[in-house]
C-alpha positions as CSV (number, residue, x, y, z in Angstrom):
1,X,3.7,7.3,-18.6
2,X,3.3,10.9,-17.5
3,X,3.7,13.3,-20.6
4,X,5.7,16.1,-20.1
5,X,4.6,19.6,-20.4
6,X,5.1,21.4,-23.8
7,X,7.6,24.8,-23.1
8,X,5.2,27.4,-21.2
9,X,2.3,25.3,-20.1
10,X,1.3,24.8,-17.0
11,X,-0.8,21.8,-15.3
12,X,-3.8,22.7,-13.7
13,X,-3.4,21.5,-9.9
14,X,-4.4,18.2,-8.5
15,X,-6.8,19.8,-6.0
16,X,-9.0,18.3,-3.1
17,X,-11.9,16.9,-5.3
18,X,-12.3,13.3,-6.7
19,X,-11.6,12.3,-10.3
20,X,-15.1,11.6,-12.0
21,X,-15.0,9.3,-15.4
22,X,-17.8,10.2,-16.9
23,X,-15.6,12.2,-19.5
24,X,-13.8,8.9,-19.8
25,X,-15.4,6.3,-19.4
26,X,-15.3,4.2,-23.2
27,X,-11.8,5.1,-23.1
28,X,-11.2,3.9,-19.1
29,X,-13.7,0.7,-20.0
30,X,-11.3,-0.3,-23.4
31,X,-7.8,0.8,-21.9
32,X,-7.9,-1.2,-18.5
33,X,-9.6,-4.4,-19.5
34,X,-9.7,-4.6,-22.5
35,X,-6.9,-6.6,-23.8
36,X,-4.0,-8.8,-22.3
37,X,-3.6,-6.2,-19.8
38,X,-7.5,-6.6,-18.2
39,X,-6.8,-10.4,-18.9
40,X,-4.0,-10.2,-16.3
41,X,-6.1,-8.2,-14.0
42,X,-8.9,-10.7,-13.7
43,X,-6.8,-13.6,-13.9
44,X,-4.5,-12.2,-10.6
45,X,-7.9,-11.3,-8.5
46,X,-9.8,-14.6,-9.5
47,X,-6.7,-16.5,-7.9
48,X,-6.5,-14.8,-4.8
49,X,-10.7,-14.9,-4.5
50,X,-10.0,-18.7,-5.1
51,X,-7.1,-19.5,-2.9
52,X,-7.6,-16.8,0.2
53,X,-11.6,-16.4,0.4
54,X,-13.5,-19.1,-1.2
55,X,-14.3,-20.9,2.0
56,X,-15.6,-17.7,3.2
57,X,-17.9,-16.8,0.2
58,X,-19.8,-20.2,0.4
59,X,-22.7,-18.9,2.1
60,X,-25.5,-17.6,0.3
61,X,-26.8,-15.4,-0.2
62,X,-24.1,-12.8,0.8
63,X,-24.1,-9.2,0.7
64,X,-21.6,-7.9,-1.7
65,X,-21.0,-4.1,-2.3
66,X,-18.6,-3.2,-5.4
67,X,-17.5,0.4,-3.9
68,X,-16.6,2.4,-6.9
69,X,-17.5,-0.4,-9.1
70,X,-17.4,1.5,-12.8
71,X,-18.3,-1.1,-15.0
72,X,-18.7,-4.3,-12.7
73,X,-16.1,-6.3,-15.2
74,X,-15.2,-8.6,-11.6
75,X,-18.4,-8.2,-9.9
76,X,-21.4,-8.8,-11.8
77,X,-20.1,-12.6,-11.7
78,X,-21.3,-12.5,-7.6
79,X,-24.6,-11.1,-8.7
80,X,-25.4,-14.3,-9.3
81,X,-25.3,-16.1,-6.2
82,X,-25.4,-13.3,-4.1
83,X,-26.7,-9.5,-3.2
84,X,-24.9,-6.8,-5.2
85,X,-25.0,-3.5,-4.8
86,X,-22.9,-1.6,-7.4
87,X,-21.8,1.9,-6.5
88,X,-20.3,4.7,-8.7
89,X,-19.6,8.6,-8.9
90,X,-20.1,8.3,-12.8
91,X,-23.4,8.3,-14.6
92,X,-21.9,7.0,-17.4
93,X,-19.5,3.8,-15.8
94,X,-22.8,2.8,-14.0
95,X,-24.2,2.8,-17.3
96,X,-21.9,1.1,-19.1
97,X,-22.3,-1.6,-15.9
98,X,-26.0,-1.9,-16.5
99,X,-25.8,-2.8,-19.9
100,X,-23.3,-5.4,-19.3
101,X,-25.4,-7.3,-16.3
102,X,-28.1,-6.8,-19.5
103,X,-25.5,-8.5,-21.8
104,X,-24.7,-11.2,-19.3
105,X,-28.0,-12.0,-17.9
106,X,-27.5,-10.7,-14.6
107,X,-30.4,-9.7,-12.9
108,X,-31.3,-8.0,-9.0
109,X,-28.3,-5.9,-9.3
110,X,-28.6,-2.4,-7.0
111,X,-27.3,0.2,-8.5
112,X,-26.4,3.3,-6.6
113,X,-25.1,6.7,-8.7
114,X,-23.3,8.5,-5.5
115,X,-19.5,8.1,-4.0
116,X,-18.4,5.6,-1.7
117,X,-18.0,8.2,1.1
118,X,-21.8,9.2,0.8
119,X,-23.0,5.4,1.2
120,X,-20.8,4.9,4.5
121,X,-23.0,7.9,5.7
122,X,-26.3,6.3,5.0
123,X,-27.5,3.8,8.3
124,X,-28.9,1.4,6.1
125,X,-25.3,0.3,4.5
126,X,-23.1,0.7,7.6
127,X,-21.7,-2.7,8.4
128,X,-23.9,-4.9,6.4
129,X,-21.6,-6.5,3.6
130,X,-19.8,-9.8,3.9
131,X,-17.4,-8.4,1.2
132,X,-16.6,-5.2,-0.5
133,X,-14.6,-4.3,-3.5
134,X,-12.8,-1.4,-3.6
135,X,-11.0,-1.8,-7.4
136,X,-8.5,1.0,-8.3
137,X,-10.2,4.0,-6.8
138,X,-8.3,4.7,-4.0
139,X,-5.7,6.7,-6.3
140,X,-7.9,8.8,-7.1
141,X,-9.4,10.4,-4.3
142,X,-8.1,13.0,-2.4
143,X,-8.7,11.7,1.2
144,X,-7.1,8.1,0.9
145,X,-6.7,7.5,4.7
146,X,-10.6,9.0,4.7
147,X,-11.8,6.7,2.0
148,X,-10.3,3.5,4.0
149,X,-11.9,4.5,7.3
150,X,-15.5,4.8,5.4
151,X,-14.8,1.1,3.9
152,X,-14.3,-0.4,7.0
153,X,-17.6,1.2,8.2
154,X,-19.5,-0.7,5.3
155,X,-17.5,-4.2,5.9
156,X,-19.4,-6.2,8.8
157,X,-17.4,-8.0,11.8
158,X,-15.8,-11.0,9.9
159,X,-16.3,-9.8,6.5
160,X,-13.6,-9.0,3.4
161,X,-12.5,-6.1,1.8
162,X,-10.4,-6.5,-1.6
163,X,-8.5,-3.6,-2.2
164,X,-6.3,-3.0,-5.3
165,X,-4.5,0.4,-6.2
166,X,-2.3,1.9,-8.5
167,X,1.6,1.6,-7.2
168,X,3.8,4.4,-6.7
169,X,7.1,2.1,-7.6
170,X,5.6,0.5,-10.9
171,X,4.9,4.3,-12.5
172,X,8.5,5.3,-11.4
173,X,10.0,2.2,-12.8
174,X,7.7,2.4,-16.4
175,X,8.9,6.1,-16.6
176,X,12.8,4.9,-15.7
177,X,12.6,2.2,-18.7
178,X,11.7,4.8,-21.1
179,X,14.7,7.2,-20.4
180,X,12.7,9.5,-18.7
181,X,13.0,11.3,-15.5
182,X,10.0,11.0,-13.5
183,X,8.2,13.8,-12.3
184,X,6.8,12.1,-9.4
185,X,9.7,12.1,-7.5
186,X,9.4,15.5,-7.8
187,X,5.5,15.9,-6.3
188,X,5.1,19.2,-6.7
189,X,5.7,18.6,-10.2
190,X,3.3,15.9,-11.1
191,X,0.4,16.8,-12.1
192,X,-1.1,13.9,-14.8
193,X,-3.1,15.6,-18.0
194,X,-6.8,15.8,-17.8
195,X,-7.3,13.6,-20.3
196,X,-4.9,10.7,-19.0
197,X,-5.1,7.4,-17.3
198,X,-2.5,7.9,-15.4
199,X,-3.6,8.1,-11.5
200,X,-3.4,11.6,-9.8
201,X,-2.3,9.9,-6.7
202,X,-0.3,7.0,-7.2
203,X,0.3,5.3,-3.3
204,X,3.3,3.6,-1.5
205,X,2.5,-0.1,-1.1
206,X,4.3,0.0,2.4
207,X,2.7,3.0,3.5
208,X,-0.6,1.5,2.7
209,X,-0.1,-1.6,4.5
210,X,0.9,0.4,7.7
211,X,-2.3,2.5,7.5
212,X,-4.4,-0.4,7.6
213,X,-2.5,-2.9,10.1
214,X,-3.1,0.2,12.1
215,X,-6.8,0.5,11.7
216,X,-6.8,-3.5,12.8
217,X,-7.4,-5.1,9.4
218,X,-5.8,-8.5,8.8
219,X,-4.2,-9.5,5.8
220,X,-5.6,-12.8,3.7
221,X,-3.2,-12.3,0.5
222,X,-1.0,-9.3,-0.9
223,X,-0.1,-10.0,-4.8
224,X,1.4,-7.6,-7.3
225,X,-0.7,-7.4,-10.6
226,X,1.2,-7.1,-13.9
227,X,4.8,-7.5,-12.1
228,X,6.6,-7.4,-15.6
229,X,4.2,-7.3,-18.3
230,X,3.7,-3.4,-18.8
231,X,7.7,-3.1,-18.7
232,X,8.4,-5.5,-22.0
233,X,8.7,-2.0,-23.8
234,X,10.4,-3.4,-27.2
235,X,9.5,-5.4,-29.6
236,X,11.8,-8.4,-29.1
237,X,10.7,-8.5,-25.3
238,X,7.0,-8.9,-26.3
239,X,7.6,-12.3,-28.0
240,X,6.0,-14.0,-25.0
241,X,3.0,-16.3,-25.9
242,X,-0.3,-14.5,-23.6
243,X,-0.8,-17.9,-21.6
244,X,2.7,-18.6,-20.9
245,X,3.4,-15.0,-19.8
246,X,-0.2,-15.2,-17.7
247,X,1.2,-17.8,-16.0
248,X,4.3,-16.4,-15.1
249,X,2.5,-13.4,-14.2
250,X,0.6,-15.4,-11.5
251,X,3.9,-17.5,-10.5
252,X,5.4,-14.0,-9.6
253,X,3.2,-12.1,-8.3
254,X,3.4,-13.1,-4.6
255,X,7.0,-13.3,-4.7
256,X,9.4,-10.1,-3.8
257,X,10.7,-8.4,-5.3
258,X,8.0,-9.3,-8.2
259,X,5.3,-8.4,-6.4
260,X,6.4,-4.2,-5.2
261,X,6.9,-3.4,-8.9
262,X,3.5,-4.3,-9.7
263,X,1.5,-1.3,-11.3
264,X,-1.5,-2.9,-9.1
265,X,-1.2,-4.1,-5.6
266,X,-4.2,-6.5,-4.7
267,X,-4.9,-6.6,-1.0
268,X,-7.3,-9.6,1.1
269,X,-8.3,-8.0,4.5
270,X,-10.4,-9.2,7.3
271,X,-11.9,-6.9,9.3
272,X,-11.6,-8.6,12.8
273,X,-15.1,-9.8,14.5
């Protein structure tokens, strides 16, 4: 949820510039998967992987780029059979990544300390990967539409992208079940702390989709992640055994209107050959 400011205090401005973790990352690497709540994550991404794109990822060995990776928690496990390059704006997420290919004993990993934006520039990675991850960065960056167009450049003819990002609709409703108003249907008025998790610029599911239906991408699979979980807010609501409510989680998650009050939206895309 989005504190509000004390009496007198001001936010300092969102601005053009994209958010850097390196003042957060133990806290960013313990708050969104560690837990329940990075259970549901993986669990909602593994199933799409498994149901949309398997048949696709059979070849080997692929090129896989993680595209604002952090700590690789999802895509170390392709380092395995495949090429991974890992990419982050954060010395310390890509270190926190290295030691846990180290800890897993994955080896051949690339990793890259520079944005996502800088690596579309570079010849050598411009359409070469089978399939990219782009994993809740796209919220906060201050060019979204930009960030999108550079993916696409890195994604070969035929290849994947999986997109998730932070929804608009699931902060609203999270702020609505706690009695408060929330500021971001005011914009001009949100303006998340420094030092929070909350995204700076939380997107519109349907807006998203337009943007990239218009830039020719086909959709595999759409699913919502953590459709009710992060609104059991009580203490009698949260009586729900973690498997049972996992798999209710993943019985929901495609379904509307489940699916547009997830805080996550996962997105399957194809770029066309």
């Amino acid at each position: 949820m989005t504190k509000q400011n004390p009496a007198g205090s001001k936010r300092p401005p969102i601005g053009n510039s994209d958010r850097n973790f390196d003042d957060l990352a133990p806290r960013f690497a313990r708050n969104v998967y560690g837990g329940l709540k990075g259970q549901l994550r993986l669990a909602v991404l593994e199933r799409d992987f498994e149901e949309c794109i398997a048949p696709k990822l059979t070849a080997e060995p692929l090129e896989v780029l993680d595209a604002g990776g952090g700590q690789g928690q999802f895509s170390l496990q392709f380092a395995r059979r495949h090429k991974l390059v890992l990419c982050d704006i954060s010395e310390q997420m890509l270190a926190l990544a290295k030691a846990g290919a180290e800890q897993q004993g994955v080896k051949g990993v690339e990793f890259l300390h520079k944005p996502v934006q800088a690596l579309a520039e570079d010849a050598a990675h411009r359409g070469r990967y089978h399939l990219v991850l782009c994993h809740a960065v796209l919220e906060w960056v201050a060019d979204q539409q930009g960030l999108l167009a550079h993916l696409k450049t890195l994604v070969r003819p035929g290849g994947v992208l999986s997109l998730t990002f932070y929804n608009r609709h699931g902060l609203i409703m999270k702020n609505l079940l706690r009695g408060v108003e929330p500021t971001l249907l005011k914009p001009q008025e949100f303006r998340p702390h420094r030092g929070s998790l909350t995204p700076t610029r939380p997107l519109e599911p349907a807006e998203v989709m337009a943007w990239l239906l218009d830039a020719g991408w086909q959709c595999l699979c759409h699913s919502g992640i953590r459709v009710f979980h992060d609104y059991q807010l009580t203490p009698e609501s949260q009586h729900m055994a973690p498997e049972a409510l996992k798999a209710l989680e993943l019985k929901l998650s495609r379904e509307e209107p489940y699916r547009s009050l997830g805080r996550y939206q996962h997105l399957l895309l194809q770029r066309p050959e």
